[in-house]
C-alpha positions in Angstrom: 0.2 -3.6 30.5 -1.4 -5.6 33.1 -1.6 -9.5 32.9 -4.9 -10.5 31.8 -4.5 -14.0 30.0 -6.1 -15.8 33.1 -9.6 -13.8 32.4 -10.1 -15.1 28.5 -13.6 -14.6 27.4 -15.9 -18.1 27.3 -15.8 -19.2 23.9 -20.0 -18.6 23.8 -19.7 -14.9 24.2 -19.5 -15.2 19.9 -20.9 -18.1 19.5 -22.7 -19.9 16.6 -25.2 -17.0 14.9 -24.6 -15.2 18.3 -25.4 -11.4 18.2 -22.9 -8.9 20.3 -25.2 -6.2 22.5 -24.0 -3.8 24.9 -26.3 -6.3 27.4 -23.9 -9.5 26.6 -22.1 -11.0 29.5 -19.2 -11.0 28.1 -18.7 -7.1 28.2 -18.2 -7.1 31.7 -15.1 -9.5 31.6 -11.6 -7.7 30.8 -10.2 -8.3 27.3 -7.9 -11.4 27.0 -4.3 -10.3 26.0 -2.0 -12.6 24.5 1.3 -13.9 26.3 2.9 -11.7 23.4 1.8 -9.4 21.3 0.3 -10.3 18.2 1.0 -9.5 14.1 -2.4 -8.9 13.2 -3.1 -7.6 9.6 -5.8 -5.6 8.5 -7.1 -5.4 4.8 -10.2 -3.6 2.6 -10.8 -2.3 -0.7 -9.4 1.3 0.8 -7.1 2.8 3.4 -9.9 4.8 4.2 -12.2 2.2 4.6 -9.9 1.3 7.9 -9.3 5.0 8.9 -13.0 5.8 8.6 -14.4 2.7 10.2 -12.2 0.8 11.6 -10.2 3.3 13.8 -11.5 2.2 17.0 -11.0 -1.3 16.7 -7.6 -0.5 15.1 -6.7 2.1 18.5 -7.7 -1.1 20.6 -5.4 -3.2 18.8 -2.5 -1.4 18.8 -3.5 -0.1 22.0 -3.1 -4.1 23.4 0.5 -3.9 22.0 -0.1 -5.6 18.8 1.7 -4.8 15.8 -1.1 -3.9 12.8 -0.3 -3.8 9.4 -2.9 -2.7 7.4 -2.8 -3.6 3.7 -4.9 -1.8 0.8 -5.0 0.4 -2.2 -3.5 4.3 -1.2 -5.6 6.7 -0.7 -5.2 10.4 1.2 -5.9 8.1 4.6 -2.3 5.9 4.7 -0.8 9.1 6.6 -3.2 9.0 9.5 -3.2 5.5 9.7 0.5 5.9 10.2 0.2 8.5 12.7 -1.7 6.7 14.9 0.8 3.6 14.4 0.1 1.5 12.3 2.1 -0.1 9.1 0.6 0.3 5.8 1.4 -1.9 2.8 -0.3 -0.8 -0.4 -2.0 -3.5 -2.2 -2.9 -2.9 -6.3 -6.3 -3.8 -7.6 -9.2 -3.5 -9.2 -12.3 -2.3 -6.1 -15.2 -3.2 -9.2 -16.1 -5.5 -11.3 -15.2 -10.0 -11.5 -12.6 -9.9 -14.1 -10.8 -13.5 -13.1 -7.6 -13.1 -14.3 -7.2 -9.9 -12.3 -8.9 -11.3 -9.5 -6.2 -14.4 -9.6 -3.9 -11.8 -9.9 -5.1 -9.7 -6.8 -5.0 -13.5 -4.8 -1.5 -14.2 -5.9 -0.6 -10.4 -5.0 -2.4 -11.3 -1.2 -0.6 -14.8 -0.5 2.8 -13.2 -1.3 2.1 -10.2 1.6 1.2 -12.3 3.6 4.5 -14.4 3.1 6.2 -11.4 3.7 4.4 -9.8 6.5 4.2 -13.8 8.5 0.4 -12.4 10.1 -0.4 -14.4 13.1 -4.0 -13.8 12.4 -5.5 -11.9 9.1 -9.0 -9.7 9.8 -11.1 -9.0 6.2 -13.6 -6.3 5.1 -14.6 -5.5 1.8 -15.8 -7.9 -0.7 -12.8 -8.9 -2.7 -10.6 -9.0 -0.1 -12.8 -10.9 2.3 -13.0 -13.8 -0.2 -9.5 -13.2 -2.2 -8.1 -13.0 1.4 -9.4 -16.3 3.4 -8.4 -18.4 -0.1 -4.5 -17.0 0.0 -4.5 -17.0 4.4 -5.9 -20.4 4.7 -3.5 -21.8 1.7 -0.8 -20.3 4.2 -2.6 -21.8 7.5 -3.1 -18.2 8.6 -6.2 -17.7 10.8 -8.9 -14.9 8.6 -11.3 -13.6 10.0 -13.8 -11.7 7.5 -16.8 -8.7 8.5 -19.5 -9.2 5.3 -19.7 -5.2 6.2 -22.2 -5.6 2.8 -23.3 -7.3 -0.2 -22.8 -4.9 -2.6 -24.1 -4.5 -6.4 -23.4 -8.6 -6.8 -26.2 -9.4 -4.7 -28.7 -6.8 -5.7 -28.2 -8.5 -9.4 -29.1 -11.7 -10.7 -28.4 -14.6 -12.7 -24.6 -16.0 -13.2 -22.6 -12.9 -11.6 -24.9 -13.6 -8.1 -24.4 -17.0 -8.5 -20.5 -16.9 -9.0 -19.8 -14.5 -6.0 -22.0 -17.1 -3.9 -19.8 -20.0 -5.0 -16.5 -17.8 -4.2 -17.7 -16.8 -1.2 -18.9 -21.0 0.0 -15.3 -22.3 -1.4 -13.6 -19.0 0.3 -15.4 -19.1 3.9 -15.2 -23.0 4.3 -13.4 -24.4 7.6 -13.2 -20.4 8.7 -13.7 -20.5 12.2 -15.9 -17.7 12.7 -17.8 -14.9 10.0 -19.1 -11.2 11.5 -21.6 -9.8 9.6 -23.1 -6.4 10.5 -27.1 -7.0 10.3 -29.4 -10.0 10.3 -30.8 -9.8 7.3 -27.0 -10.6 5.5 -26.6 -13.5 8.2 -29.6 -15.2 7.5 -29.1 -14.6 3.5 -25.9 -16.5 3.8 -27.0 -18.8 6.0 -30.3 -19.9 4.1 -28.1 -19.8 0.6 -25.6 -22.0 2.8 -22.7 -19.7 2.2 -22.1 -20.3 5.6 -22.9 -22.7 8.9 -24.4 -21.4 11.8 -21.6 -22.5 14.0 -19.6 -19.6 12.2 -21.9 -16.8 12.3 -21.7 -13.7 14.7 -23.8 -10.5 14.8 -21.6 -7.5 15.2 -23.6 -3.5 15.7 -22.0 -2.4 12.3 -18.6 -1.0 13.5 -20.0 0.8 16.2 -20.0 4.6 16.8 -17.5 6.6 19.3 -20.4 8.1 21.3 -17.9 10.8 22.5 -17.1 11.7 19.3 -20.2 11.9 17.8 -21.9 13.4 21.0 -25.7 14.5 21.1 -25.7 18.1 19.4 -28.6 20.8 20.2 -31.6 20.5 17.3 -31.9 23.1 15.2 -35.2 25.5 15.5 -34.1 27.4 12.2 -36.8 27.1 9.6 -36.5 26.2 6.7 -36.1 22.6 7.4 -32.9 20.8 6.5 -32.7 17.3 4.5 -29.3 15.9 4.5 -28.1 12.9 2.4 -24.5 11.4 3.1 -23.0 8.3 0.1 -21.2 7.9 -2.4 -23.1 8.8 -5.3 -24.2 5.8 -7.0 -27.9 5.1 -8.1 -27.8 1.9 -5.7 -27.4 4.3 -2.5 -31.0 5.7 -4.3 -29.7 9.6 -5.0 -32.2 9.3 -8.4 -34.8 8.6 -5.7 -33.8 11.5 -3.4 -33.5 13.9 -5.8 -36.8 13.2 -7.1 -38.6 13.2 -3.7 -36.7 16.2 -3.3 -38.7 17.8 -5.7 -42.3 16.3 -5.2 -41.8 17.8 -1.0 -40.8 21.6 -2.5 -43.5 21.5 -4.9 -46.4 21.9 -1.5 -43.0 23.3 0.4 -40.8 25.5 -1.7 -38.3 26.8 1.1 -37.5 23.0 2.1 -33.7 22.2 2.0 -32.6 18.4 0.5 -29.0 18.6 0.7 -26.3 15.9 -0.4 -22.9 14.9 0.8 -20.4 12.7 -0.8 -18.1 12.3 -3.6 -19.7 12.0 -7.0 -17.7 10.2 -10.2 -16.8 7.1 -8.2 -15.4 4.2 -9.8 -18.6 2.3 -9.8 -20.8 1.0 -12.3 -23.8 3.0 -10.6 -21.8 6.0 -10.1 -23.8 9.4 -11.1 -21.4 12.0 -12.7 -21.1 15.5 -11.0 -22.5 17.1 -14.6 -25.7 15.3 -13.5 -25.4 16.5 -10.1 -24.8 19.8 -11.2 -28.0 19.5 -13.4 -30.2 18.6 -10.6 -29.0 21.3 -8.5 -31.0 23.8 -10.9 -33.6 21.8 -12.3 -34.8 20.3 -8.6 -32.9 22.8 -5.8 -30.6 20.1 -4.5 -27.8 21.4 -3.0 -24.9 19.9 -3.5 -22.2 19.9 -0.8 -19.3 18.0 -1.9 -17.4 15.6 0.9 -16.6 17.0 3.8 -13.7 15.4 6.5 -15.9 15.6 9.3 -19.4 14.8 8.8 -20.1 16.2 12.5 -20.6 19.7 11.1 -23.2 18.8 8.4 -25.4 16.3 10.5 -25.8 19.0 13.1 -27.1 21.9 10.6 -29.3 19.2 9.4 -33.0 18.5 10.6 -33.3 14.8 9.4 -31.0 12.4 7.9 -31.7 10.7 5.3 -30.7 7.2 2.7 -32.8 5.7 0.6 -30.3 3.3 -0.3 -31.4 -0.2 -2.1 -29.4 -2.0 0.7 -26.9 -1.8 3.4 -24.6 -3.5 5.9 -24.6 -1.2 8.5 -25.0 2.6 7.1 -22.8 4.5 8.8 -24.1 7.8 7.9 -27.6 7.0 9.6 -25.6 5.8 12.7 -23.4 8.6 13.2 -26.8 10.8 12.5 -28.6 9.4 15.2 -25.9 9.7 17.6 -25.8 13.1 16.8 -29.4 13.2 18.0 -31.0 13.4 14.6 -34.2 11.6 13.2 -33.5 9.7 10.4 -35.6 8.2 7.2 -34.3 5.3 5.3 -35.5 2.5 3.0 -36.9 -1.0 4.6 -34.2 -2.7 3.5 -31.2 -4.6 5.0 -29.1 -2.4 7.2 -31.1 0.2 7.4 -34.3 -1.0 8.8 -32.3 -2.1 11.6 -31.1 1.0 12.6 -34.5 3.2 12.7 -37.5 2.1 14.8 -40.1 3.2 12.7 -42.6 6.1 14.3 -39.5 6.5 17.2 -36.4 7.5 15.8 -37.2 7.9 12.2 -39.5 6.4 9.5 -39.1 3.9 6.9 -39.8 3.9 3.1 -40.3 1.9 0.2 -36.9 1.2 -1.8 -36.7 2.3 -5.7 -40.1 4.8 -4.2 -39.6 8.2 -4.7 -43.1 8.5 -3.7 -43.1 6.9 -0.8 -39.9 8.4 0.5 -41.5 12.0 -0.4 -44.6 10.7 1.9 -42.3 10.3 4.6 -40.4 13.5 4.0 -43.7 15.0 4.6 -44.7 13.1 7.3 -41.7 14.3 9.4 -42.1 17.9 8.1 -45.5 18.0 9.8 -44.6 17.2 13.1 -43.7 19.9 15.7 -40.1 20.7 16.7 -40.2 18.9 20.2 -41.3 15.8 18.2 -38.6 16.0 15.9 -36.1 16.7 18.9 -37.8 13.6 21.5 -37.4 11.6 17.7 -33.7 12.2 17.8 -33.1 12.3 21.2 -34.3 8.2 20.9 -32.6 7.7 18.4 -29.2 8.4 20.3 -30.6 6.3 23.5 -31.2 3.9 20.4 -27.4 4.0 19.6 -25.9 4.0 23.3 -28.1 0.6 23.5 -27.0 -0.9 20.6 -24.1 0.6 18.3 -21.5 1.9 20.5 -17.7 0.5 19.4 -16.8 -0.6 23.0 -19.3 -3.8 22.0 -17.4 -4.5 18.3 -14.1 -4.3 20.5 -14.9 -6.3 22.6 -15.9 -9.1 20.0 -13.1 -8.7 18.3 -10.9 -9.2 21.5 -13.0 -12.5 22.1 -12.5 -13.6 18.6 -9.0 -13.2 18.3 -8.2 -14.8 21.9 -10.4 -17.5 20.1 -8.8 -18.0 17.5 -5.2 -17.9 18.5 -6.0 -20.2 21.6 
């Protein structure tokens, strides 16, 4: 590996409530490598959660010669993450719900990792361990760096559970030297509700898109047209509202496909049950399609893309359709409404709207196939701008060279 400490990034390249774009500066200055290689630990709510977006960052890491551990409950993704190099220790608790013994439990069960694992530098995702994690790292005087990669059903609620979650995220984020979060509209939230300082805050593209992997793929000119919805199933990603648009576009246009991706019976307190599912797929001609290890397949038979979700971080279904070369509709709602530019890539809806996301279903069926195709097209100009991974790399390289300077 080439010596590259003499080229470390400027410490303003992620500054205070700084946003990382593929225009920064910084981008053109090589990465800053340690004098040794770091033990940098990785943790989420899932070991897919890493594997599915995180595997850039994680190749670029281990890539630099840095040992990664990545710690999290098992799941079927702890294989590939070991394939490609990494260390996996499995971490036991609960993804849903504030239960505070368990959650005291889950902080003890973090500090004593990270005891044994001695981390130079500890990066978060995922709600509970983001805040779980910085209290047991900085009791240890371990560097944490969290991604609010979303808010999740906490914020969408009120009353005391909101106002719990904000205190344990203030107490938790506190003296940390520097916060990513993955759209605007989460950054300001925190920063108005004074979760965090503004001398902390970065702007990261989501977790950016390989933009070889996910290359432009020829639009489809088979009729009839295709709908596709990729999430979870849970009634805050606004399925209830898809399926029901679903059925108010087929009722003027019968032959219409709406088709949905993604694993139903989740451990969520929204979670929609695959009976319902299965009901829906007779009474309102969904088609369901189960999950699917490479999404790639599905976007491309599609026509549009589409989530009508009630908010977002960075939805990475809508990204990886646009890169695909797909139009896309979503809800105006943080996350999403910072990936489509209305009336250019995609259109925009109304959240909890059935109606209005079956008025834009039918606004995209009635234009012309080379509209739908320029639509996509700048969509995927939108994402080489804005979304590609080599620009979260690189601010994670900047960060940690930050932080361990």
């Amino acid at each position: 590996m080439p010596d590259q400490t003499s080229q470390k990034l400027d410490r303003p390249t992620i500054g205070p409530t700084s946003k990382v774009t593929a225009d920064a500066p910084s981008l053109t200055v090589p990465p800053s490598v340690p004098d040794r290689p770091l033990r940098i630990l990785m943790t989420a709510n899932a070991a897919w959660n890493i594997w599915n977006f995180r595997r850039s960052l994680l190749e670029a890491l281990l890539g630099d010669g840095h040992r990664v551990t990545v710690v999290a409950p098992q799941d079927e993704a702890v294989p590939d993450l070991e394939r490609l190099g990494c260390r996996f220790v499995p971490l036991s608790m609960n993804v849903n719900g504030l239960n505070p013994l368990q959650d005291l439990g889950l902080a003890i069960r973090l500090r004593r990792i990270f005891v044994e694992q001695r981390p130079d530098i500890v990066l978060g995702y995922t709600i509970k361990n983001n805040i779980f994690g910085a209290f047991s790292a900085k009791s240890l005087g371990i560097p944490f760096l969290p991604n609010v990669t979303g808010l999740g059903t906490a914020f969408l609620s009120s009353g005391l559970l909101r106002k719990l979650v904000e205190r344990l995220y203030r107490a938790a984020f506190t003296s940390l030297p520097l916060v990513f979060f993955q759209n605007e509209d989460d950054q300001n939230l925190f920063l108005r509700r004074r979760l965090v300082k503004a001398s902390q805050a970065s702007l990261l593209p989501g977790s950016g898109i390989n933009l070889e992997r996910f290359a432009v793929a020829n639009y489809p000119v088979t009729e009839p047209p295709v709908f596709l919805m990729i999430a979870r199933l849970l009634r805050d990603k606004g399925v209830v509202e898809y399926v029901e648009a679903a059925r108010m576009v087929r009722e003027r246009y019968p032959g219409t496909r709406f088709q949905l991706l993604g694993a139903a019976d989740a451990a969520n307190r929204t979670a929609i049950n695959l009976a319902t599912v299965q009901a829906w797929e007779q009474s309102h001609g969904i088609e369901y399609l189960g999950t699917s290890a490479d999404v790639r397949c599905e976007i491309t038979a599609a026509h549009c893309v589409v989530l009508p979700s009630y908010r977002e971080g960075a939805p990475r279904t809508l990204i990886e359709g646009a890169a695909l070369g797909r139009p896309l509709i979503a809800t105006n709602v943080p996350g999403c409404r910072a990936v489509v530019d209305p009336g250019k890539t995609g259109f925009l809806c109304a959240p909890y709207d059935p109606g209005s996301l079956a008025a834009a279903c039918l606004e995209f069926l009635s234009l012309s196939t080379e509209r739908r195709r320029a639509m996509g097209l700048a969509g995927r100009m939108k994402m080489e701008r804005e979304f590609d991974q080599s620009i979260v790399v690189a601010a994670y390289r900047s960060a940690i060279s930050m932080v361990r300077a």
